[in-house]
CHARMM-style PDB file with segment names, atoms N, HN, CA, C and O in Angstrom:
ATOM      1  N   UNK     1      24.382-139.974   0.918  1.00  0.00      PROA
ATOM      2  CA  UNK     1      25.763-139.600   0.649  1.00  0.00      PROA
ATOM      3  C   UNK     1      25.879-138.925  -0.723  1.00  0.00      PROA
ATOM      4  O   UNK     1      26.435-137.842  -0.903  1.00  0.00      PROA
ATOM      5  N   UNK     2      25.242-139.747  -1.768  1.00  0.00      PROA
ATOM      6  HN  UNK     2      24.790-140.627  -1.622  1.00  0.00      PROA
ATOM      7  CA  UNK     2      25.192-138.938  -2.996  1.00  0.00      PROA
ATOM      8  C   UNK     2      24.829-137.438  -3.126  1.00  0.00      PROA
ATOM      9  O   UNK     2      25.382-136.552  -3.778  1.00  0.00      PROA
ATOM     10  N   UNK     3      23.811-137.407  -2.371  1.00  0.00      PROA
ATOM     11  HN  UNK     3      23.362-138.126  -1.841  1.00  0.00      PROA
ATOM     12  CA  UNK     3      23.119-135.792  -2.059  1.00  0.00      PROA
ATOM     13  C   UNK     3      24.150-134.913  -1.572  1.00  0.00      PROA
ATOM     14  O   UNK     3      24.221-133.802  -2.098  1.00  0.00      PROA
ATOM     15  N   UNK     4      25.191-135.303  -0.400  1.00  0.00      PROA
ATOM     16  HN  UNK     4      25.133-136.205   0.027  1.00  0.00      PROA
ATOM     17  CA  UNK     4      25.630-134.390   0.078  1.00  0.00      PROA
ATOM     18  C   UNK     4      27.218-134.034  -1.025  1.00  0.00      PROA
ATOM     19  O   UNK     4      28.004-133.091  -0.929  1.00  0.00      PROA
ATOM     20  N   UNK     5      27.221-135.011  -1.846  1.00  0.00      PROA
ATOM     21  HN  UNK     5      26.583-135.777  -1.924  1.00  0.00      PROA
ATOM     22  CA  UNK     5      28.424-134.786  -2.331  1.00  0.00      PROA
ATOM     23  C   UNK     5      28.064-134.432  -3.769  1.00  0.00      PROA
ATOM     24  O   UNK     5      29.083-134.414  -4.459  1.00  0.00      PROA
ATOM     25  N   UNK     6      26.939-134.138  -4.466  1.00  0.00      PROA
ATOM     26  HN  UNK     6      26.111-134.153  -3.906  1.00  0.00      PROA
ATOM     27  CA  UNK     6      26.213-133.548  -5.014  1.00  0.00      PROA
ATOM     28  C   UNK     6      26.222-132.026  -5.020  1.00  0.00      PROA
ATOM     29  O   UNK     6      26.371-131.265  -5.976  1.00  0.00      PROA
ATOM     30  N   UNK     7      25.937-131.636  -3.148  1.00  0.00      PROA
ATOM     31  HN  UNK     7      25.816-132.254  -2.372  1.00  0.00      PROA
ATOM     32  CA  UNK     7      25.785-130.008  -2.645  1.00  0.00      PROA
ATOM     33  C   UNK     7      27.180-129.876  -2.557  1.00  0.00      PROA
ATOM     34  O   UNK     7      27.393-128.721  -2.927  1.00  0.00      PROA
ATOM     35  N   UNK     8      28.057-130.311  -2.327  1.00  0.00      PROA
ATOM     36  HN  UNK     8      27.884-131.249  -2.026  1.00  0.00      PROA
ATOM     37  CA  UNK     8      29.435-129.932  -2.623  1.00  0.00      PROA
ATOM     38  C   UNK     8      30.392-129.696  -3.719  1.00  0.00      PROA
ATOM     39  O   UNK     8      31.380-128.963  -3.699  1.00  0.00      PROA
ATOM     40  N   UNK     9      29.978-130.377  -4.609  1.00  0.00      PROA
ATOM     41  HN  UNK     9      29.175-130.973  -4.626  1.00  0.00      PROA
ATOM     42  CA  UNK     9      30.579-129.930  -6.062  1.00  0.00      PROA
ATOM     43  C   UNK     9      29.863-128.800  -6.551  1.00  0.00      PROA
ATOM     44  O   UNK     9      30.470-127.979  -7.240  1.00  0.00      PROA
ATOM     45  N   UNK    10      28.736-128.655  -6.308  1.00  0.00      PROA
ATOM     46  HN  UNK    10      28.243-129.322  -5.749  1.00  0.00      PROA
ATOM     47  CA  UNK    10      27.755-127.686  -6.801  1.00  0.00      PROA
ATOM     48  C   UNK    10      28.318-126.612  -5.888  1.00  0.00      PROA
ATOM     49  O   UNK    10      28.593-125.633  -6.583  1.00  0.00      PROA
ATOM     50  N   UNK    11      28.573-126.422  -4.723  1.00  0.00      PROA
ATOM     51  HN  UNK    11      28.350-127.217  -4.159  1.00  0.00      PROA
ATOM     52  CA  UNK    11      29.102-125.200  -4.099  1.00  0.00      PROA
ATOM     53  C   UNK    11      30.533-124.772  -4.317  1.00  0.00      PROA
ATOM     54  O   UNK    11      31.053-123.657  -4.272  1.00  0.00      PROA
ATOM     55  N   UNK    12      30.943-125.773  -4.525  1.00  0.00      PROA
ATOM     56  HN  UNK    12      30.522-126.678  -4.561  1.00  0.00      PROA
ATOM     57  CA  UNK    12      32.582-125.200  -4.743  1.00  0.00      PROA
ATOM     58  C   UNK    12      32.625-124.875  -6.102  1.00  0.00      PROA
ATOM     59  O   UNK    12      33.388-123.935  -6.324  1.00  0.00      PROA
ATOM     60  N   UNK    13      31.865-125.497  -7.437  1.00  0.00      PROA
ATOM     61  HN  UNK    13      31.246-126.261  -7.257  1.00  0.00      PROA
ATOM     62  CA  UNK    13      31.742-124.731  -8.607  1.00  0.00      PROA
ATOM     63  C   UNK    13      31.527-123.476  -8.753  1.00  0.00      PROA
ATOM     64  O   UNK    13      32.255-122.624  -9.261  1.00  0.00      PROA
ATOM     65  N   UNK    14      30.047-123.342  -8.086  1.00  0.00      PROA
ATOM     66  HN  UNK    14      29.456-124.035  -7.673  1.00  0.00      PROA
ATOM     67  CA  UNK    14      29.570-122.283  -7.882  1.00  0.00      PROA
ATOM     68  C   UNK    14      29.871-120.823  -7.177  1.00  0.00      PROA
ATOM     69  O   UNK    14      29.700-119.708  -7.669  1.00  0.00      PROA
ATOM     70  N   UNK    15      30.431-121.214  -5.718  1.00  0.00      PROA
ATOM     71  HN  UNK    15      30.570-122.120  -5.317  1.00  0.00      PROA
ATOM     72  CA  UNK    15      31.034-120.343  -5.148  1.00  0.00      PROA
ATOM     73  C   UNK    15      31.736-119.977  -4.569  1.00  0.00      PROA
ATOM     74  O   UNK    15      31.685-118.782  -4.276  1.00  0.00      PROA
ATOM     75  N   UNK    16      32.879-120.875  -4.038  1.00  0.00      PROA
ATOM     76  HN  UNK    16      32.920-121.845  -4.276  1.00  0.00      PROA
ATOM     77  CA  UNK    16      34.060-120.800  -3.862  1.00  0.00      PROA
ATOM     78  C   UNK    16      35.377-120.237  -4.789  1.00  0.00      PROA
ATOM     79  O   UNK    16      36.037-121.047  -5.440  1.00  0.00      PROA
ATOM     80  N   UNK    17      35.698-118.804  -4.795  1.00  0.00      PROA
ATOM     81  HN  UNK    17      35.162-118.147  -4.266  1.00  0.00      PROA
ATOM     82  CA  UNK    17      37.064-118.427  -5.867  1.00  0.00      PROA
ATOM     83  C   UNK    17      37.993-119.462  -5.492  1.00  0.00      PROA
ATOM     84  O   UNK    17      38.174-120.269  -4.581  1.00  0.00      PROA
ATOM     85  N   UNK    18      38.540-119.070  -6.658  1.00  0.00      PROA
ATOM     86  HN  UNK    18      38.392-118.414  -7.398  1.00  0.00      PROA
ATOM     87  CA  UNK    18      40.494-120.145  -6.259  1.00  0.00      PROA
ATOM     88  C   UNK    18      40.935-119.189  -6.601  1.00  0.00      PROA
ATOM     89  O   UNK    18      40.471-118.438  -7.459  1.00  0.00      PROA
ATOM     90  N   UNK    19      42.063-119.037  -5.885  1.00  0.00      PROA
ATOM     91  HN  UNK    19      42.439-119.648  -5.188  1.00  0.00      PROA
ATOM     92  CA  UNK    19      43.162-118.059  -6.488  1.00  0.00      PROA
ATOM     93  C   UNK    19      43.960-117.915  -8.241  1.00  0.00      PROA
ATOM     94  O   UNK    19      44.416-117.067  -9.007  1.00  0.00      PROA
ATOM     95  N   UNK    20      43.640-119.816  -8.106  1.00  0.00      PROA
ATOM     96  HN  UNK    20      43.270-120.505  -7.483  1.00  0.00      PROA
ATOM     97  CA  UNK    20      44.723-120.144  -9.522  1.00  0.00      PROA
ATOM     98  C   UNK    20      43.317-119.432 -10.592  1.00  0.00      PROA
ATOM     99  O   UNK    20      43.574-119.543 -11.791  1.00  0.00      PROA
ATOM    100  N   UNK    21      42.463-119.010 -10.400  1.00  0.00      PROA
ATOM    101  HN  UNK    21      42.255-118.920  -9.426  1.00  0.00      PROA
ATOM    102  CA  UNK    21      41.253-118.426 -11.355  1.00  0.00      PROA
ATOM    103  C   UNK    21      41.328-116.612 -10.567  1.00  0.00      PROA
ATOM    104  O   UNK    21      40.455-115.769 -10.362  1.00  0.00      PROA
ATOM    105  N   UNK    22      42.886-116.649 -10.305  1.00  0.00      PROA
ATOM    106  HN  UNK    22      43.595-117.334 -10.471  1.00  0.00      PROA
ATOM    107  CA  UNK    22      42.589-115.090  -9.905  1.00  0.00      PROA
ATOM    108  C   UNK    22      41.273-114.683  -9.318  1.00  0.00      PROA
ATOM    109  O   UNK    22      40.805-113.605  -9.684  1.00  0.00      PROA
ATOM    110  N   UNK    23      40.721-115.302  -8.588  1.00  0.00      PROA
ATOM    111  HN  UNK    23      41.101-116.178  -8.291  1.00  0.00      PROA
ATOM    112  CA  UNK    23      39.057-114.963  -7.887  1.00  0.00      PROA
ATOM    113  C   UNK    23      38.190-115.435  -8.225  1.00  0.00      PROA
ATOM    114  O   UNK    23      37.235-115.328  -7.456  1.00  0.00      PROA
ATOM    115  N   UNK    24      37.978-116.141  -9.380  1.00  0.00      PROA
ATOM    116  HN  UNK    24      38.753-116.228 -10.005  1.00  0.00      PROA
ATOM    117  CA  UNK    24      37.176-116.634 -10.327  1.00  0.00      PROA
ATOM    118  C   UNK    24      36.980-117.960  -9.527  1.00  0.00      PROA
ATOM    119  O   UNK    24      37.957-118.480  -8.988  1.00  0.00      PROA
ATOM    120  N   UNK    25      35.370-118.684  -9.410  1.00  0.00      PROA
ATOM    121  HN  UNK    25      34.576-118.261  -9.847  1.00  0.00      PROA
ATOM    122  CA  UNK    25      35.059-119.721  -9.427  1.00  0.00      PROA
ATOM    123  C   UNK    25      35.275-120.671 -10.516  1.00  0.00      PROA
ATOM    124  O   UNK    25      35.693-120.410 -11.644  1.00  0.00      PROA
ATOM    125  N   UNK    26      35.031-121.495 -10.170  1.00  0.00      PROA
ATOM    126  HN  UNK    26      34.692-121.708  -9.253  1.00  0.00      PROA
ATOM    127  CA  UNK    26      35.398-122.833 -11.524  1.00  0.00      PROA
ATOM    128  C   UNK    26      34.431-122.380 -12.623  1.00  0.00      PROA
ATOM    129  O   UNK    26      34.812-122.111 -13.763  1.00  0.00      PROA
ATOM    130  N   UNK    27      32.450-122.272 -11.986  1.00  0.00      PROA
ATOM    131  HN  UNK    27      32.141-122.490 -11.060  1.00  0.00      PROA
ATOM    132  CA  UNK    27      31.733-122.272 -12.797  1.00  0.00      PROA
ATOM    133  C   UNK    27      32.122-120.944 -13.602  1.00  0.00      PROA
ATOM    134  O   UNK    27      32.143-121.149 -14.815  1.00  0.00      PROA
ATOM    135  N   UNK    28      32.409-119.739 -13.256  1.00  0.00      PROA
ATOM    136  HN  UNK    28      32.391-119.573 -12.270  1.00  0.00      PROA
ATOM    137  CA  UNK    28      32.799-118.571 -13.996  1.00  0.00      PROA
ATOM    138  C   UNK    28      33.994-118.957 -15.314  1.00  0.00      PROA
ATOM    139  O   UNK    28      34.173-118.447 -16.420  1.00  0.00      PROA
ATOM    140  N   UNK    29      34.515-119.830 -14.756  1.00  0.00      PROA
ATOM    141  HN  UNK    29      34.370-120.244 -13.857  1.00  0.00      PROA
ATOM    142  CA  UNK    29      35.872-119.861 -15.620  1.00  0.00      PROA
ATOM    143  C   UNK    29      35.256-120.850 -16.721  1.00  0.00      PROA
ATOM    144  O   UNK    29      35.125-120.406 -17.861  1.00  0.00      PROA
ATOM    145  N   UNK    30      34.967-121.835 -16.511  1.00  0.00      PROA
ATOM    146  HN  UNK    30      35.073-122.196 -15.584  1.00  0.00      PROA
ATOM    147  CA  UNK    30      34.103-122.803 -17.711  1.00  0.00      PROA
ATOM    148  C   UNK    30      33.399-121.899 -18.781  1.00  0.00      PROA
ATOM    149  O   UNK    30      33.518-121.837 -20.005  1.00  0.00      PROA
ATOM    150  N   UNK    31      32.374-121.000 -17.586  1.00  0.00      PROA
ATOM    151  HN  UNK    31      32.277-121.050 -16.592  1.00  0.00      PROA
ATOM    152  CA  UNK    31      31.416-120.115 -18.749  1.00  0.00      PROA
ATOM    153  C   UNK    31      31.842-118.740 -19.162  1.00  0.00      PROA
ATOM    154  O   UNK    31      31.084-118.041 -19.834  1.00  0.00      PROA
ATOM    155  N   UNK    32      32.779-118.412 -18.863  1.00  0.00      PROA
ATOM    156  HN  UNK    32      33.394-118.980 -18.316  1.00  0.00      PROA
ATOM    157  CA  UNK    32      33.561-117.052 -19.296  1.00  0.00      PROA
ATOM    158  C   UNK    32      33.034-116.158 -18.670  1.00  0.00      PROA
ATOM    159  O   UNK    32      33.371-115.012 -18.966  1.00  0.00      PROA
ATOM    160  N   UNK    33      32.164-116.334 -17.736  1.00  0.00      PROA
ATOM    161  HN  UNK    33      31.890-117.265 -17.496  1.00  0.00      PROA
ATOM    162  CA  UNK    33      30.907-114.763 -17.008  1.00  0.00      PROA
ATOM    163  C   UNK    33      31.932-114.365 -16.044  1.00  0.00      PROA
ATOM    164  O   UNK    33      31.543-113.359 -15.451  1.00  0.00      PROA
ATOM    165  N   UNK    34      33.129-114.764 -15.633  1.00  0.00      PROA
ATOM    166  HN  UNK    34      33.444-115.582 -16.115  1.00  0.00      PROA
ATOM    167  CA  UNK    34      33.986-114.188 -14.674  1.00  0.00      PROA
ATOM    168  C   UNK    34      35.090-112.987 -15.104  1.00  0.00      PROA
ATOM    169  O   UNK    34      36.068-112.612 -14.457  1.00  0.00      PROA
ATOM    170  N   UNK    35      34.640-112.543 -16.317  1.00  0.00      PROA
ATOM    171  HN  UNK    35      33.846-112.848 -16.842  1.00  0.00      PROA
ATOM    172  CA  UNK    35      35.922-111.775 -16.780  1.00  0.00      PROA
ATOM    173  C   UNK    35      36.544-110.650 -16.133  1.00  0.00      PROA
ATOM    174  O   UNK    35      37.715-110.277 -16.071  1.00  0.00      PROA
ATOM    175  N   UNK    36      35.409-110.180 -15.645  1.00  0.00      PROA
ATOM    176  HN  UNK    36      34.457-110.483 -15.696  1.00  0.00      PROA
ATOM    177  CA  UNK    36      35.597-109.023 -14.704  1.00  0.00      PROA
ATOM    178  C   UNK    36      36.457-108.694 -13.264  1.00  0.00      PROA
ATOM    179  O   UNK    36      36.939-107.618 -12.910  1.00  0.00      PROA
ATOM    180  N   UNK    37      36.480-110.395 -12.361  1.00  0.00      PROA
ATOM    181  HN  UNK    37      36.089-111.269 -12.649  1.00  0.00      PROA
ATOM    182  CA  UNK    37      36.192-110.760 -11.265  1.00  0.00      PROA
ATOM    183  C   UNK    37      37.639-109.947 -11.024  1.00  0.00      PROA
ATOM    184  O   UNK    37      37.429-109.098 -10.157  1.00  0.00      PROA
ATOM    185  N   UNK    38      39.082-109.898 -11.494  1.00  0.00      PROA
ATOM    186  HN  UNK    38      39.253-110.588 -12.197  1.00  0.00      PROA
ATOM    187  CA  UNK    38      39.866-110.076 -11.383  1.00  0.00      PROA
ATOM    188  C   UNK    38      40.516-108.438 -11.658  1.00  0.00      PROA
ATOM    189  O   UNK    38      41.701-108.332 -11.344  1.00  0.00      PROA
ATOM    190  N   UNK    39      40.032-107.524 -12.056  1.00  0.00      PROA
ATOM    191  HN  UNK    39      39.069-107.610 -12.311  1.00  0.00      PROA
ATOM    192  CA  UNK    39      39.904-106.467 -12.021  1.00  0.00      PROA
ATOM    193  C   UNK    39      39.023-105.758 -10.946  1.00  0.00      PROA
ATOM    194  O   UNK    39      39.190-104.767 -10.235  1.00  0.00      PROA
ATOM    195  N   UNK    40      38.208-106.492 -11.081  1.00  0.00      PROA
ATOM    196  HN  UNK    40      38.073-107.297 -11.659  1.00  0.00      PROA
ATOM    197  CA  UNK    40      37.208-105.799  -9.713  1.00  0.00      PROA
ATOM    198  C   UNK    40      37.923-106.073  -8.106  1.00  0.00      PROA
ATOM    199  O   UNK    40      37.958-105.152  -7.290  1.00  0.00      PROA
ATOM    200  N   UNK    41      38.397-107.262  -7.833  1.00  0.00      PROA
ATOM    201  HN  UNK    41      38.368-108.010  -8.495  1.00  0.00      PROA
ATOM    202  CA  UNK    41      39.523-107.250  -6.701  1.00  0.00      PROA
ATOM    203  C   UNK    41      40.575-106.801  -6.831  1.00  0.00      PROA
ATOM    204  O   UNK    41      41.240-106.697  -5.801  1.00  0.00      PROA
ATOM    205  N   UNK    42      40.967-106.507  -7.665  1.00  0.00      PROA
ATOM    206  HN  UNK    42      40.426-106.591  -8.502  1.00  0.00      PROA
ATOM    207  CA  UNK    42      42.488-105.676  -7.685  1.00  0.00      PROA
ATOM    208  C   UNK    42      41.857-103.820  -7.416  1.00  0.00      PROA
ATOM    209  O   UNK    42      42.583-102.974  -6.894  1.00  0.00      PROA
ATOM    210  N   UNK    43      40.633-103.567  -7.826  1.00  0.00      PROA
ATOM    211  HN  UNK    43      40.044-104.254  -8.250  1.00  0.00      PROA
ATOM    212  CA  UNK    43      40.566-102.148  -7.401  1.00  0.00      PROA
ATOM    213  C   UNK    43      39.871-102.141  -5.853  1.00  0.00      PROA
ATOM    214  O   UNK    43      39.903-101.179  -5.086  1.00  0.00      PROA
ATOM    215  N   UNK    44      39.213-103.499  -5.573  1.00  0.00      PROA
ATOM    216  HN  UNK    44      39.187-104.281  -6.195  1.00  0.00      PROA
ATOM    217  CA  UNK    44      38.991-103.560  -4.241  1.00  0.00      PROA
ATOM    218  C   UNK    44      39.958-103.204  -3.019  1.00  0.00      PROA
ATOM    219  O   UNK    44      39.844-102.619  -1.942  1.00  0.00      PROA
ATOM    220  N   UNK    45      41.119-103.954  -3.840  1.00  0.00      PROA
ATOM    221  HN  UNK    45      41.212-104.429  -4.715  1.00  0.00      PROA
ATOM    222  CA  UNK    45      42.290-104.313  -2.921  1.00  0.00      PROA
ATOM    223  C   UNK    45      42.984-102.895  -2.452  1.00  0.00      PROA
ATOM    224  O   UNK    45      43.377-102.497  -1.355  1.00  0.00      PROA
ATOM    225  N   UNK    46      42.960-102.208  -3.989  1.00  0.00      PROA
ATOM    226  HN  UNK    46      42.642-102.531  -4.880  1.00  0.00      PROA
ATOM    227  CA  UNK    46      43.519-100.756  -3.531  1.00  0.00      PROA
ATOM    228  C   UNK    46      42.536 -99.607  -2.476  1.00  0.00      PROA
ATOM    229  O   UNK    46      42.935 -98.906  -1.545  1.00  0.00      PROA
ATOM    230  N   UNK    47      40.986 -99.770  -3.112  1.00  0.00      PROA
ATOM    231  HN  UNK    47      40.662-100.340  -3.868  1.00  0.00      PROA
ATOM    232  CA  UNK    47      40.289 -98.806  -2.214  1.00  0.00      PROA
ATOM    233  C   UNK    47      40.728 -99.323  -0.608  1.00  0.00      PROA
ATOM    234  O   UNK    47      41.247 -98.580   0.226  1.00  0.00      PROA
ATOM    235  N   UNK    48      40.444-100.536  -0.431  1.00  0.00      PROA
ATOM    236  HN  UNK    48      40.023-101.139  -1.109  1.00  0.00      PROA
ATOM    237  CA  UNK    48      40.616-101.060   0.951  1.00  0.00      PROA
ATOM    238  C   UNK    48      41.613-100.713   1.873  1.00  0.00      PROA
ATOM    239  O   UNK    48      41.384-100.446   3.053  1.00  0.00      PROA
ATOM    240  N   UNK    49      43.220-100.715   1.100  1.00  0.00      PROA
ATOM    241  HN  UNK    49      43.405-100.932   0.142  1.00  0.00      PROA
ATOM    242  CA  UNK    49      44.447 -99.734   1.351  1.00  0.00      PROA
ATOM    243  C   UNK    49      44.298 -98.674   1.636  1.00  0.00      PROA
ATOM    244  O   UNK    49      44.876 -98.245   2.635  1.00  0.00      PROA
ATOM    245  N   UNK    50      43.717 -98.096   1.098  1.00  0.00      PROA
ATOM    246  HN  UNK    50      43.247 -98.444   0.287  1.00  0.00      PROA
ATOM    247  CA  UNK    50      43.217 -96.561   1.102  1.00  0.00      PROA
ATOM    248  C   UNK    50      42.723 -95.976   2.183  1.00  0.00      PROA
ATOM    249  O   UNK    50      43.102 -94.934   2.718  1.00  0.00      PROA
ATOM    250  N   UNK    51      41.241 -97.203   2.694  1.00  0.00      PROA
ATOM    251  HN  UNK    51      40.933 -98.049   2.258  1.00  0.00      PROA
ATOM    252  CA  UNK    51      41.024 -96.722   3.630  1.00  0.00      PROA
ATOM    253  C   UNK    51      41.465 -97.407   4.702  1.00  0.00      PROA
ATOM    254  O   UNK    51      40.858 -97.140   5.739  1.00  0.00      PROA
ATOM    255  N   UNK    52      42.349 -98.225   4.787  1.00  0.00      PROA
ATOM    256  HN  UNK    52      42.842 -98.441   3.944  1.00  0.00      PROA
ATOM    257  CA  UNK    52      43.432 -98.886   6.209  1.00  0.00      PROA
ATOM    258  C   UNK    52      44.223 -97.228   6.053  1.00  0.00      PROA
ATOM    259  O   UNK    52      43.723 -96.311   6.705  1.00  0.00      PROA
ATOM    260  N   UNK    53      44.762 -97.105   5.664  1.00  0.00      PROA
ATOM    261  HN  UNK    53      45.168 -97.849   5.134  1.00  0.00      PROA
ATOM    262  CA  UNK    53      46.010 -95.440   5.379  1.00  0.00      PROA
ATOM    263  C   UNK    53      45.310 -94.729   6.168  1.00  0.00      PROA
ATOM    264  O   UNK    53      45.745 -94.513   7.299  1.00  0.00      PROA
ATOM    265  N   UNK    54      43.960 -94.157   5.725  1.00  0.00      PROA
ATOM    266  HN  UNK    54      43.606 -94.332   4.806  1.00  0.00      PROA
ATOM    267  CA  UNK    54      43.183 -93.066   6.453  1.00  0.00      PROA
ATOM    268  C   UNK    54      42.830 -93.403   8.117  1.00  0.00      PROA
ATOM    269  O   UNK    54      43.171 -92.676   9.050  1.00  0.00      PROA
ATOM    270  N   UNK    55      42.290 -94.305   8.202  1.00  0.00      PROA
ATOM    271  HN  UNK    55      42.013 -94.895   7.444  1.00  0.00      PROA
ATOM    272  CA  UNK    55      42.311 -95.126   9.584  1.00  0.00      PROA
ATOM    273  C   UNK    55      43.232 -94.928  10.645  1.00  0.00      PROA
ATOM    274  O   UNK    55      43.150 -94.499  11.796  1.00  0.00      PROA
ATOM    275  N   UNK    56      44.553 -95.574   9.578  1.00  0.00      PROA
ATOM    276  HN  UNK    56      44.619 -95.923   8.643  1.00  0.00      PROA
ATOM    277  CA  UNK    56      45.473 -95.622  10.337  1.00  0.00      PROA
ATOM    278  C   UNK    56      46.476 -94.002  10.903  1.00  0.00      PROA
ATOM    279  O   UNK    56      47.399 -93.947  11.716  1.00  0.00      PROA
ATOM    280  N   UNK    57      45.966 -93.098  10.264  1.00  0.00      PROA
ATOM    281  HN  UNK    57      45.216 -93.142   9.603  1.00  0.00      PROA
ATOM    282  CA  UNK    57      46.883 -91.887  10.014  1.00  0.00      PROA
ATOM    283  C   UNK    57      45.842 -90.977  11.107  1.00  0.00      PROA
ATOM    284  O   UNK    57      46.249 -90.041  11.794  1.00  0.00      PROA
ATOM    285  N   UNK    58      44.505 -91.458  11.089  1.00  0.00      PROA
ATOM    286  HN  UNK    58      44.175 -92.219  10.530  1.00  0.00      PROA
ATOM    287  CA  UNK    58      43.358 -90.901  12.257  1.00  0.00      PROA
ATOM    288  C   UNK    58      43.777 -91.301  13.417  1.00  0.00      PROA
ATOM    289  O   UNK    58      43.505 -90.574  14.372  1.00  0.00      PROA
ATOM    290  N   UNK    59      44.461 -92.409  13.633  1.00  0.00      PROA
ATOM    291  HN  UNK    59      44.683 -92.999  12.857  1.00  0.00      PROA
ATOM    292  CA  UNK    59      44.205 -93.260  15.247  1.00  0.00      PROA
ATOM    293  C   UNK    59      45.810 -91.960  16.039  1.00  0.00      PROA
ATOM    294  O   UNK    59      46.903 -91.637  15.574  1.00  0.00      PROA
ATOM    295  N   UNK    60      45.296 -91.718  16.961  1.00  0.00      PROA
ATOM    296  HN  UNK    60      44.408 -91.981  17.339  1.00  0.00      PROA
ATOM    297  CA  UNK    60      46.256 -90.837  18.031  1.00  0.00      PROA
ATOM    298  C   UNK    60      46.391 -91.785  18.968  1.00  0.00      PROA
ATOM    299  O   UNK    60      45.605 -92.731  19.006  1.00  0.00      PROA
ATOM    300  N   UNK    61      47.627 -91.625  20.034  1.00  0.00      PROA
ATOM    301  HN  UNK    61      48.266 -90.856  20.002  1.00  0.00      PROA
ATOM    302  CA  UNK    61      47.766 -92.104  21.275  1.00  0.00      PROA
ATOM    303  C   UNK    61      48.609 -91.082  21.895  1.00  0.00      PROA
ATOM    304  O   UNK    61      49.419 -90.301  21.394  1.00  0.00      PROA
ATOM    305  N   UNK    62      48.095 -91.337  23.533  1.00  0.00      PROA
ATOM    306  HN  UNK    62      47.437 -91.971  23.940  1.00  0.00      PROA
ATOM    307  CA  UNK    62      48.964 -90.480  24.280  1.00  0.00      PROA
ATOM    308  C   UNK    62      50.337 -89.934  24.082  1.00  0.00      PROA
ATOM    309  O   UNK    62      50.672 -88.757  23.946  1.00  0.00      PROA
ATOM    310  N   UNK    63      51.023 -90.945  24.091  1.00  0.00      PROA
ATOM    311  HN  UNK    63      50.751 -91.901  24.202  1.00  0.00      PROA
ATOM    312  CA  UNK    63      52.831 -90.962  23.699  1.00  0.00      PROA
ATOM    313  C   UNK    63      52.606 -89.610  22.449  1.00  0.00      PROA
ATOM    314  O   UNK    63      52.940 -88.478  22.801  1.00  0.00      PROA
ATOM    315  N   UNK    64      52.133 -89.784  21.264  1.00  0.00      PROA
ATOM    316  HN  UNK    64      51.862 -90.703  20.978  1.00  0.00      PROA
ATOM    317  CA  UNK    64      52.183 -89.098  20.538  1.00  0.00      PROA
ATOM    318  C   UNK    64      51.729 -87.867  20.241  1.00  0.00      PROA
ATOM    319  O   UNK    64      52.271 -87.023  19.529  1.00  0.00      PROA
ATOM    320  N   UNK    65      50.373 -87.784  21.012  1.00  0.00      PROA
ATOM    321  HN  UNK    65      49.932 -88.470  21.591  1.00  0.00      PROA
ATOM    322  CA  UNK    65      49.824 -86.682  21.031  1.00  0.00      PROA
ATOM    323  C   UNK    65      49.429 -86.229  22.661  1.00  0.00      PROA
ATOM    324  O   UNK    65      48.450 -86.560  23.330  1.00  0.00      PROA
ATOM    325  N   UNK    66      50.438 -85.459  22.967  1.00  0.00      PROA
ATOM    326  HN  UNK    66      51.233 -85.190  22.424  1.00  0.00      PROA
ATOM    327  CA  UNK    66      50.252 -84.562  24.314  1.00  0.00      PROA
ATOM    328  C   UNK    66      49.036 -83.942  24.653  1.00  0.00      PROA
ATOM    329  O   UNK    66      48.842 -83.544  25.802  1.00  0.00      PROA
ATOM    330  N   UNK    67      48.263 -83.831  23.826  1.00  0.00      PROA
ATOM    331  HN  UNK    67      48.421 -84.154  22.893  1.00  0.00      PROA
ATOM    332  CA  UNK    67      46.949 -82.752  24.260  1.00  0.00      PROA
ATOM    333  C   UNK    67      46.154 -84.277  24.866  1.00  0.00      PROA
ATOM    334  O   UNK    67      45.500 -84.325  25.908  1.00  0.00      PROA
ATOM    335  N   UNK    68      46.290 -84.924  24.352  1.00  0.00      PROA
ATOM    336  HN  UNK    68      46.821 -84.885  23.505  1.00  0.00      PROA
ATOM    337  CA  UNK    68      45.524 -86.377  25.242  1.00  0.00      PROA
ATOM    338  C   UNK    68      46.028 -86.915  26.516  1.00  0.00      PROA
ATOM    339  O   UNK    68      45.607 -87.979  26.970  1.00  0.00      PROA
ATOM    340  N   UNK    69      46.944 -86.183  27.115  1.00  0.00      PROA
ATOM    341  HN  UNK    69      47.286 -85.318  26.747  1.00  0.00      PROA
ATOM    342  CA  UNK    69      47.492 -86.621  28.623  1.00  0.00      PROA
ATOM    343  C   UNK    69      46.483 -85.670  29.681  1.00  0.00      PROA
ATOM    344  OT1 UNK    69      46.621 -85.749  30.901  1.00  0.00      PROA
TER     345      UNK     69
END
């Protein structure tokens, strides 16, 4: 039992984000190596938009486009 609750603090330190750490794991936030994390998902968030937009502005359907009937 000790072991497994051992691999569990150690994983959720390690690699589980929380939100309340803006993305940041616990262990990042203790050791300051996360500074980045929180900038780097916020430009994630936008490329990702970006390409849902393009995706979405590609997809045709019949109703809309007549040359496909």
């Amino acid at each position: 039992m000790e072991k497994l609750v051992g691999f569990y603090v150690g994983e959720h330190n390690s690699r589980l984000p929380h939100s309340a750490f803006r993305g940041q794991t616990p262990d990042e936030m203790y050791f300051g190596t996360g500074n980045a994390v929180p900038e780097e998902l916020a430009a994630a968030k936008v490329e990702a938009g970006h390409e849902r937009m393009e995706v979405n502005r590609a997809l045709t359907c019949p109703v809309c486009d007549p040359d496909l009937n």
